[in-house]
C-alpha positions, 0 to 999 in steps of 0.5 A, a space after each residue: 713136225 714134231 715127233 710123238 706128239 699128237 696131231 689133228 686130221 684136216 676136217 674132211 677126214 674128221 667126218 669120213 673117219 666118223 661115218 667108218 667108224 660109226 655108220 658103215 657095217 655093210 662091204 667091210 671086207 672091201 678094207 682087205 682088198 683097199 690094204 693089199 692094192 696099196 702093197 702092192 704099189 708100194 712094191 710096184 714102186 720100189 721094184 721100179 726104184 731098183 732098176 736105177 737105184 742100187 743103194 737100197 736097204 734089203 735089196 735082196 728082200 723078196 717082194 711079198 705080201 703076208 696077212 697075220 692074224 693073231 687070235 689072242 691080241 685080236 690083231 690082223 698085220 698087214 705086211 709089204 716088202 716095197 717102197 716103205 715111208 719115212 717120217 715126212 711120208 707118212 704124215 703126207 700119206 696118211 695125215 692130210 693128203 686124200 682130204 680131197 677124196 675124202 670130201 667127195 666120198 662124203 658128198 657121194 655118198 650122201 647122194 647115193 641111194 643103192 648099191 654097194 658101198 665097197 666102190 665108192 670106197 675104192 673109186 674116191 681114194 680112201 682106201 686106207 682109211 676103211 680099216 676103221 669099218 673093223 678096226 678100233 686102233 690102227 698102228 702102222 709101222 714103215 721104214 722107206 727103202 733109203 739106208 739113211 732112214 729110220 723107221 716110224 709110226 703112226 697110229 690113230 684110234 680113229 678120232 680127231 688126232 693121230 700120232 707120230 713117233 720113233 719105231 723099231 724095225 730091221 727091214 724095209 716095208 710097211 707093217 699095218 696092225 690093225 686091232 679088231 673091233 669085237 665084231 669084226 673077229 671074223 677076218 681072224 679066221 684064215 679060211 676068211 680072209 684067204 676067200 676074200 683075197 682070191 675074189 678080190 685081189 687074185 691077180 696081184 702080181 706078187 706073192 700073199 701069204 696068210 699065216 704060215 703058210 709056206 704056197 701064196 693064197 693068190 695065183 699072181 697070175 699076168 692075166 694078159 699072159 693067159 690064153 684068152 679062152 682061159 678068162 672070164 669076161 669077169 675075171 677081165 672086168 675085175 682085173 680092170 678095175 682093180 688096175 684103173 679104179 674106174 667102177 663101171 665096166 669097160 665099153 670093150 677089150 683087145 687081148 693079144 699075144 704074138 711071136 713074131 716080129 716080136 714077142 709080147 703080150 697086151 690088154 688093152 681095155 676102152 674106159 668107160 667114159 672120155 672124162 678124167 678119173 680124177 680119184 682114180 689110179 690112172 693119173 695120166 694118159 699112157 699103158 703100163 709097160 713091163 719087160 718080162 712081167 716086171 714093170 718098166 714104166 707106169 705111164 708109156 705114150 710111146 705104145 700108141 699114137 696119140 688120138 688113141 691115147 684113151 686106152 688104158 691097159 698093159 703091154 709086157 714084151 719079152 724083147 725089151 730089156 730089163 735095163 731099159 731106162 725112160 730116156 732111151 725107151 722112146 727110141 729103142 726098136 722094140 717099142 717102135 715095133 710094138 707101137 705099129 703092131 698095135 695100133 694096127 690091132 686096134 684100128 683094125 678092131 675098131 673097124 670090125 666092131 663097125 661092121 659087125 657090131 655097130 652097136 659096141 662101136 658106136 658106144 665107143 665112137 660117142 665117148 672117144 670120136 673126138 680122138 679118132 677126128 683129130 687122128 685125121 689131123 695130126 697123123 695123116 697117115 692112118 687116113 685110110 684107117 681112120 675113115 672108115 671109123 667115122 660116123 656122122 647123123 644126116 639130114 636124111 638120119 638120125 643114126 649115124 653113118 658111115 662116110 662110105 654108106 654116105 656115097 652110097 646112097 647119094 643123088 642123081 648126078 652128086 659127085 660131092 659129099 655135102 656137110 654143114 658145120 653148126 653148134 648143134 644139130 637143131 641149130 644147123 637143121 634150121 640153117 638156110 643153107 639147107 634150102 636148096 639141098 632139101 628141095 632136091 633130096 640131098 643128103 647134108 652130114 650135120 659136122 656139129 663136134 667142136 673137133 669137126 673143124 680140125 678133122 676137115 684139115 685131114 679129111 677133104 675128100 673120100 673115096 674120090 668124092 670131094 667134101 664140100 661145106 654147103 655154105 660155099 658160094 660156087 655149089 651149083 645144084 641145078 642138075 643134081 638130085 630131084 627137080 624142084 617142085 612148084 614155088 611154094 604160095 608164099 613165095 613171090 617171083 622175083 623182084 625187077 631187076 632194077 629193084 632188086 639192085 636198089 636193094 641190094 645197094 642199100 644192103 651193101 651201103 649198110 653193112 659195108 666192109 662187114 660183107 664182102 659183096 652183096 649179090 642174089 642167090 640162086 639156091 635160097 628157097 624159105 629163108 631171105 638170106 644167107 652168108 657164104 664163103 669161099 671154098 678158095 679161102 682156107 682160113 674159113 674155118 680157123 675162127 672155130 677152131 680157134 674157139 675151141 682152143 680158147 685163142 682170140 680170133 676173127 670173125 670171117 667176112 663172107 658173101 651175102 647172098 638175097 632171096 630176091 622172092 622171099 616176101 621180107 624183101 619184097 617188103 623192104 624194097 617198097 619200103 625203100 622209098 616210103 619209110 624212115 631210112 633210119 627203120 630201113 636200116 633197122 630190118 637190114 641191119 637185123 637180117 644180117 645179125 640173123 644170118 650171122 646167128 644162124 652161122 654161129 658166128 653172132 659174138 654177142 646175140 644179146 645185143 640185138 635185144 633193143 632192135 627186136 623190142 622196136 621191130 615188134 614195136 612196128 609190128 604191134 602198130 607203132 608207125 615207122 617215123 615214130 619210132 627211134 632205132 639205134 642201128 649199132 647201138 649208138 645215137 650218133 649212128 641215128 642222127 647221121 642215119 637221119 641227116 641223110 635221109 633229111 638232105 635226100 628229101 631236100 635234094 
């Protein structure tokens, strides 16, 4: 890069920089507080950096923010002793890198209706640039913390350029000069900007000063170092968005402190949503770890395990070094002790909310029980603290419950908890397998997360109650629950055992290795079939879960079981010996693909289109031996299909 010569903005920035400078007059002091969080990491950064590096320019500088304004030239500095930035980081910084931000705050907000300004400043990383609200040319001036470099500038009136050149400054930091538009004058004034630095950014944790004055405008207070009566749900919400970025409120907080076994301070907050704040501060999953109010790691996974690797807050231990390095914190006593004590606070909070306040908790359990599911897999021995935190809608329900509600209120005589896996819930309320447990008034929890599968492999019993999937061919209903009442009209007796075992010959003959027996079912009541699985068999469920982690699978072979007093099969069985095989075929083919269907195991649903069209075809009035079926698809399935029948006739 060359240096002093002008150099263009990419073009989102263009356009973001023109709606600033032009369109937005309302929220501008937001740009103070957009300033003073970017020098604050600047100095979290380079307080970072002198842990493990001692060759840095002005190490003994103290860490501090000053805002000076100056009356007679109309400018207002803003000035850090952190990191600082040379010239390549300043190009990096401030020339392209929040293009992205940029061009999703611009389609923001051109979608935004109402509310205020200031968030969607702050939430799409464009912070830096909303000093063109109040200013008409801004100058900055940085020299980085490495004793090698030389200081620089960069300054941009706010148009399509910006320029790049040599400066002079002594000391490591960042000065940002703004020079004020005429109607912006006000945040010349110190009584002004000391107002919005204590609602904005009271609990900075370094030192503003605003003018001369020799006592900092901030409390700089360590909110999580307060006694909780001393704070304000406000003042919490306010510190936890300045930390994350995220602007809508947390679901709940865990303020703690304790002194025995260790001593440590901690506020954890549960986010707002599941999904990643991709313009936000919080880049990656893990608390913000200080010893003694100086941060150690930005990012810490070792604090929690790892299903509750969605909250987001701080931990500060007064036991832990402050020469403590990334490499050995992962095995130090301390943050195995404190990784135990709050991951008990939290599930232990957890299971209060569920009592007390299911409402709260069920928030929560919407957007993170996916987490708490693959607890059950992945750490089995917080089992018993994660069981009570699960919560499943029923056939019975469409508020969730609980595993231990569940038992409560199970039938006569039912030992076991039933479920059913499905896509959703109105695919699986319509599944035959329900039949049986309907008609008895058995409880069914509908298992309908893509994570459910992975939380049975942690989860097959509760409270000595066994969990059993209500596809297994071995469930035996008949001493459970209410007594069946009469057979409903439309359903027939049974047919004769010898027709029964043509049909099911023939069902066998058809579909062949992709059954893996045909049989009659004793639990079917309003559906002509199913397919069951083997509770011996504990790959059953693999194909789902392989689906959830995008990994090719097979598709399970199961049992097909037949409602031998369901009218279709009724039907089908006369037509065995009256119409075309090829159209007998045609319906047993189309029953299995359904029972397929309705287990969410079709690969290719669409497929069936062709044989639909011709089933409505009969249907409609078309006879049978006009019609030209394709069992799979292929021709040559259906002359061999007719080849057969023509030897048997000749037979």
């Amino acid at each position: 890069m060359a240096v002093g010569e002008q150099h263009t903005f990419k073009a989102e920035i263009q356009q973001l920089l023109n709606i600033l400078v032009h369109s937005l007059y309302t929220d501008r002091e937001v740009f103070l507080r957009e300033l003073i969080s970017n020098a604050s990491d600047a100095l979290s950064r380079l307080q970072f950096e002198q842990l493990t590096n001692s060759n840095i320019l002005d190490a003994d500088a103290p860490l501090e923010i000053r805002i000076r304004p100056d009356e007679a030239a109309g400018t207002l500095t803003i000035s850090d002793t952190g990191i600082g930035m040379n010239q390549d980081e300043l190009a990096n910084n401030l020339g392209v890198i929040a293009h992205s931000g940029a061009k999703a705050f611009i389609e923001a907000l051109q979608d935004r209706k109402d509310g205020p300004v200031k968030d969607l400043i702050g939430q799409f990383g464009v912070g830096f640039y909303s000093a063109f609200m109040v200013a008409d040319r801004i100058r900055v001036v940085s020299r980085s913390f490495r004793p090698e470099d030389s200081a620089y500038a960069w300054e941009s009136d706010g148009s399509e350029t910006y320029t790049i050149e040599p400066a002079e400054r002594d000391r490591r930091g960042t000065d940002i000069i703004l020079h004020l538009k005429d109607d912006a004058r006000e945040f010349l004034q110190g009584w002004k900007l000391k107002d919005i630095i204590r609602r904005h950014s009271d609990y900075i944790p370094y030192p503003i000063y605003v003018g001369d004055d020799s006592e900092a405008t901030n409390k700089q207070t360590a909110i999580w170092r307060q006694e909780p009566k001393e704070v304000t749900d406000e003042q919490y919400t306010d510190f936890y968005k300045m930390m994350t970025l995220d602007f809508n409120e947390p679901l709940h907080r865990i303020h703690m402190r304790a002194d025995v076994p260790l001593q440590f301070y901690a506020l954890l907050y549960v986010p707002s949503s599941a999904e990643p704040n991709l313009i936000g501060l919080r880049r990656e999953p893990g608390l913000k770890l200080y010893a003694r109010k100086v941060l150690i790691q930005e990012y810490t996974t070792e604090l929690l395990p790892e299903y509750l690797q969605f909250m987001q807050g701080v931990v500060d231990s007064e036991d832990l070094p402050l020469s403590v390095s990334r490499e050995n914190i992962q095995t130090t006593r301390v943050i195995a002790n404190l990784k135990k004590t709050l991951t008990n606070k939290v599930l232990s909070e957890f299971k209060r909310l569920a009592k007390n306040k299911r409402e709260t908790y069920l928030k929560i359990y919407d957007k993170f029980g996916r987490f708490i599911k693959q607890g059950l897999a992945i750490s089995p021995g917080d089992r018993e603290d994660l069981e009570p935190l699960l919560f499943f809608r029923t056939t019975r329900s469409d508020e969730p419950i609980s595993l231990a509600e569940y038992v409560q209120r199970m039938a006569r005589n039912q030992k076991d908890i039933y479920y059913i896996l499905g896509e959703d819930i109105t695919s699986a309320a319509r599944s035959p397998h329900l039949d049986a447990f309907r008609q008895r008034g058995i409880e069914v929890l509908y298992l309908t997360d893509p994570v459910d599968p992975i939380m049975l492999m942690g989860l097959r019993e509760f409270d000595g109650h066994k969990l059993r999937n209500v596809d297994e061919a071995d469930i035996d209903l008949r001493d459970i629950g209410e007594t069946p009442k009469e057979t409903a009209p439309q359903q027939r007796e049974a047919l004769p055992e010898d027709a029964f075992n043509a049909l099911r010959q023939r069902f066998a003959e058809v579909l062949g290795d992709r059954v893996q027996e045909v049989r009659e079912s004793r639990n079917l009541v309003d559906s002509p079939a199913r397919l069951v699985s083997n509770e011996s068999d504990p790959n059953r469920n693999m194909y789902r879960i392989q689906r959830l982690l995008d990994r090719e699978y097979e598709l399970p072979v199961r049992i097909m079981e037949l409602n031998s007093r369901h009218p279709l099969l009724h039907n089908l069985s006369r037509m065995l010996s009256s119409a075309p095989r090829a159209s007998v075929d045609m319906v047993i083919e189309q029953i299995f693909e359904t029972a397929l269907l309705q287990e969410g195991l079709h690969p290719d649903p669409a497929s069936m289109a062709t044989r639909l069209t011709l089933l409505m075809q009969a249907a409609t009035g078309t006879p049978l031996e006009q019609l030209q079926p394709e069992p799979d698809g292929t021709p040559d399935k259906v002359e061999a299909a007719e080849a057969e029948e023509a030897k048997e006739k000749t037979s």
